[in-house]
N, C-alpha and C positions, 0 to 999 in steps of 0.2 A: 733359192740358191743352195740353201741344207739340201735340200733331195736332189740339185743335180751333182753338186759334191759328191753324195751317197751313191749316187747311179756311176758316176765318175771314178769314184775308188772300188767299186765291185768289180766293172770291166776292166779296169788295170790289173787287182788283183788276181781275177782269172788268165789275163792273158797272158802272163810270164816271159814276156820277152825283154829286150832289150834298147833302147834308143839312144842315138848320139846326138847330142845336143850343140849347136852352133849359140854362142852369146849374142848378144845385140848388141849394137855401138850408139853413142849418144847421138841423138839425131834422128835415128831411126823409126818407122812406125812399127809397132808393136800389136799384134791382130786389130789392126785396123781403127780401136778404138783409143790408143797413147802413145806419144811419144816419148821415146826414153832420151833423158834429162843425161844421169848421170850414174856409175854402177857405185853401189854402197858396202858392196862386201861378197863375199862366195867362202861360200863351207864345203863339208864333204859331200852335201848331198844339194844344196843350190849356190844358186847365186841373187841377190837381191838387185835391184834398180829404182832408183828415183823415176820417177814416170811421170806426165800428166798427160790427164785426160782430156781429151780433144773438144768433149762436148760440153765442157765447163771450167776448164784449164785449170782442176783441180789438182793439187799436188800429190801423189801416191807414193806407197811402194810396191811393186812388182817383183815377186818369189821365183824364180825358175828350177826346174830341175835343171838339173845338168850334166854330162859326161853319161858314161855309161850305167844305164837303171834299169834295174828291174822291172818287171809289173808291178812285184807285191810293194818297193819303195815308192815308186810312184803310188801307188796305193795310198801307204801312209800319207803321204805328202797331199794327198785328195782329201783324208781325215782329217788333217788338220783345218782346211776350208772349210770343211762340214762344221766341226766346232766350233770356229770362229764364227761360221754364221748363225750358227743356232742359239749361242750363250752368250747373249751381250750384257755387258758390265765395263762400267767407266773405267775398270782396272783389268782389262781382257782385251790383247788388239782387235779389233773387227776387221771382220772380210768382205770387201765389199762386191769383188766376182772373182771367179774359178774356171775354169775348163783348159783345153788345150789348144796351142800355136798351132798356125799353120804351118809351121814345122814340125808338128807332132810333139812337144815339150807341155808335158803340163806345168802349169802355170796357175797363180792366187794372188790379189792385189788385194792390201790392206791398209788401213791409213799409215799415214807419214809421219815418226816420231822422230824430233828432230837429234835427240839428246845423246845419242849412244844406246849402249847398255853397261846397266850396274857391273859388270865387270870390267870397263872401260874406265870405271872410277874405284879401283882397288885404293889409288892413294888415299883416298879420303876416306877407309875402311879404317872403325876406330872413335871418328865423327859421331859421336851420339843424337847430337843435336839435328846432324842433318841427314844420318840412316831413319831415325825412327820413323818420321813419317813417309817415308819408302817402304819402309817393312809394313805399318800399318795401311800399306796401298796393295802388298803382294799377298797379305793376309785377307783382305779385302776381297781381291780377286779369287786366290784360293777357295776361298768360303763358297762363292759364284760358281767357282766351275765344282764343287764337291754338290752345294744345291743342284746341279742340275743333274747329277749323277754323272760327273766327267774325272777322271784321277787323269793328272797331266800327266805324271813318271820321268820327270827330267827338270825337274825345277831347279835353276840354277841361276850365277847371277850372270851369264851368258843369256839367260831366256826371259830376263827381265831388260823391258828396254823404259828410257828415262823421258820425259817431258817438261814441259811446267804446267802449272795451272793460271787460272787468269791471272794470279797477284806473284808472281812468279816463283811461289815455293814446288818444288820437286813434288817430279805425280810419276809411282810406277806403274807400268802395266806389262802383266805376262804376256807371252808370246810361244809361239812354236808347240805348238799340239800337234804334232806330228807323229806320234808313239805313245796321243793321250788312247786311253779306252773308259768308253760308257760303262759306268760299274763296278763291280768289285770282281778282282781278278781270279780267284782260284777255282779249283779245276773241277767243282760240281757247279756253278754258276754259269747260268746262262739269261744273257744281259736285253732287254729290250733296249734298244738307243730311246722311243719314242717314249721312255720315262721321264716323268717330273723327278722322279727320286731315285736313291741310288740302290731303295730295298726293294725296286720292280723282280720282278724274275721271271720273264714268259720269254721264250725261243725268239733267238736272235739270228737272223738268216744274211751275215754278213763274212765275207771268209776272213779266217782268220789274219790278222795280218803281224801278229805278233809271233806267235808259235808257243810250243809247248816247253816250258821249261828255258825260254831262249831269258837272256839277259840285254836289254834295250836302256841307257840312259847314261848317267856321268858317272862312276864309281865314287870321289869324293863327296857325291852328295847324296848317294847310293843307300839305303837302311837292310839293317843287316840281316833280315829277313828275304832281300834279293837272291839270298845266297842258296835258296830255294827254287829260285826260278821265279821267272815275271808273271807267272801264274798266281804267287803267292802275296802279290802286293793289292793293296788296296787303299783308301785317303789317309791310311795312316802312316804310310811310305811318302808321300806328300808333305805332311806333317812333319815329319822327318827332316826332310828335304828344307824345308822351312828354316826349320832349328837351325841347321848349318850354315845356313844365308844369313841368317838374324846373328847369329854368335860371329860372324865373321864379318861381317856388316859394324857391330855395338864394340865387336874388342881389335879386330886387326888382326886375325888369328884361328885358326881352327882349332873346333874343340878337340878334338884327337889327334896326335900323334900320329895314327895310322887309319886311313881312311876304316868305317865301321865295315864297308862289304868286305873289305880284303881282312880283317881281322876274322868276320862271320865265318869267313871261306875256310880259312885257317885250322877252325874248329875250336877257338879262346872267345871267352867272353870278353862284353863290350865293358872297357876300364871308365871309370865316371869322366864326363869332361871334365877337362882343366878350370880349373875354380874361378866362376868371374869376379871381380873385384868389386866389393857390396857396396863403395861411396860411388861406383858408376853409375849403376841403373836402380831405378827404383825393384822394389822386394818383387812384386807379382810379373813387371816385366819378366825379371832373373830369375823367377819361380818358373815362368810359364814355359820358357824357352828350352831351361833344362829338363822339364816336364815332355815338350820336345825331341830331346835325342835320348831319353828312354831307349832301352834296347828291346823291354815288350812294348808290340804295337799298342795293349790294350792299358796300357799308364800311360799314353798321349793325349795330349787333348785337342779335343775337334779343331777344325780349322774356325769356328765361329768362336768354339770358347779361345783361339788365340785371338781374334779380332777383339774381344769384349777387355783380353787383359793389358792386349796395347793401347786401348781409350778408342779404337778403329769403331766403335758403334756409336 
């Protein structure tokens, strides 16, 4: 499924056109192999669906593009299947097929979490007891997609979606690879996807789908080296990205005042975060986090040394 993915997002990316996309209604078959259930939500760039599958009446969800898309979005939107299927981890949603409708809509089905997403549950941002081990499941995952040599570029608490586990405590798992890229981004590197690791470096024969210099993600969770261009990011933009999930996640709050890309942009330095309250969290959590949103990438720490200091190992 990774190499039709990959074959799937090269001719989109090349063909540059357009498609209008019709939704499906509940009831409906769906390429022959699901019926759609129910719609769960629509963004800018899809719309999801409750599905099941015909030949096991399994429960799914169902990704569609939609409205009018380009090749190279449709592209991404093929990436992010590719991902999914290549990097699996208990804390990564899995994909379990990809390709396109008989109405020309690419389309990705991926399992069914029933819980929302962490930003569905701001109220309870603040919750220590019942963020941490959330955080140490997005940490978890993180770690998985930097092991494989993947930087997601949009990790937010929209892209974390919720579950439980068997004894019913909270299990998060990232989602939407959509604008991930194999590797490390800046603009003498050139990335094999077919690496184990993320210090490969042999010619990569995939069109670009990001651009030079373009800016791709959420601005408030943005590091301020963006401000560079998305050529200039790499797992420690991630990392970043982390921090502001975790600090907003443990206090109810973000650490800055003003989002970091839009200060970078500015041309001022990043002001330290707002001090978190030392009877909250233990030292090395609150060590690690503002370790975190560091303004140099190279005072962050790995996605695994965060996993080791939230007890995530």
């Amino acid at each position: 499924m990774a190499e039709r993915s990959r074959e799937l997002g090269d001719a989109l990316a090349r063909a540059g056109t357009a498609v209008a996309i019709a939704l499906p209604a509940p009831g409906d078959r769906f390429h022959r192999r699901y019926r759609v259930v129910r719609a769960l939500g629509e963004g800018g760039m899809g719309a999801v669906f409750e599905v099941e599958r015909l030949t096991d009446a399994q429960h799914l969800a169902l990704k569609l593009v939609t409205g009018q898309v380009s090749g190279a979005m449709a592209a991404r939107f093929a990436r992010e299947a590719e991902i999914g299927a290549r990097v699996h981890h208990a804390n990564l949603i899995s994909i379990v097929d990809v390709g396109i409708s008989d109405g020309g809509a690419p389309f990705l089905v991926m399992e069914l979490v029933q819980g929302g997403s962490l930003e569905g549950q701001r109220a309870r941002f603040g919750d220590v007891a019942w963020g941490m081990p959330i955080l140490r499941h997005i940490a978890l995952g993180l770690s998985a997609l930097h092991d494989a040599g993947v930087i997601h570029r949009d990790l937010k608490p929209a892209n974390v979606l919720l579950d439980h586990d068997d004894e019913g405590s909270p299990l998060g798992k990232i989602s939407d690879f959509g604008i991930s890229r194999f590797g490390r981004l800046d603009e003498a590197a050139t990335i094999d996807p077919e690496a184990p690791t993320m210090g490969a470096s042999t010619p990569a024969k995939k069109p670009d789908l990001t651009g030079t210099g373009m800016l791709l993600g959420t601005p408030l969770y943005m590091a301020p080296e963006a401000a560079r261009g998305g050529r200039s990011l790499d797992a420690a933009a991630d990392v970043f990205a982390f921090g502001i999930v975790a600090y907003e996640v443990l206090t109810g709050h973000a650490p800055f005042e003003n989002p970091a890309l839009l200060v970078a942009l500015a041309g001022r330095p990043l002001p330290p975060p707002i001090p978190i309250d030392e009877a909250a969290l233990q030292a090395a959590v609150r060590d690690v986090i503002l370790a975190c949103l560091s303004e140099d990438p190279q005072d962050r720490p790995s996605a695994r040394r965060v996993c080791e200091a939230l007890g995530a190992l």
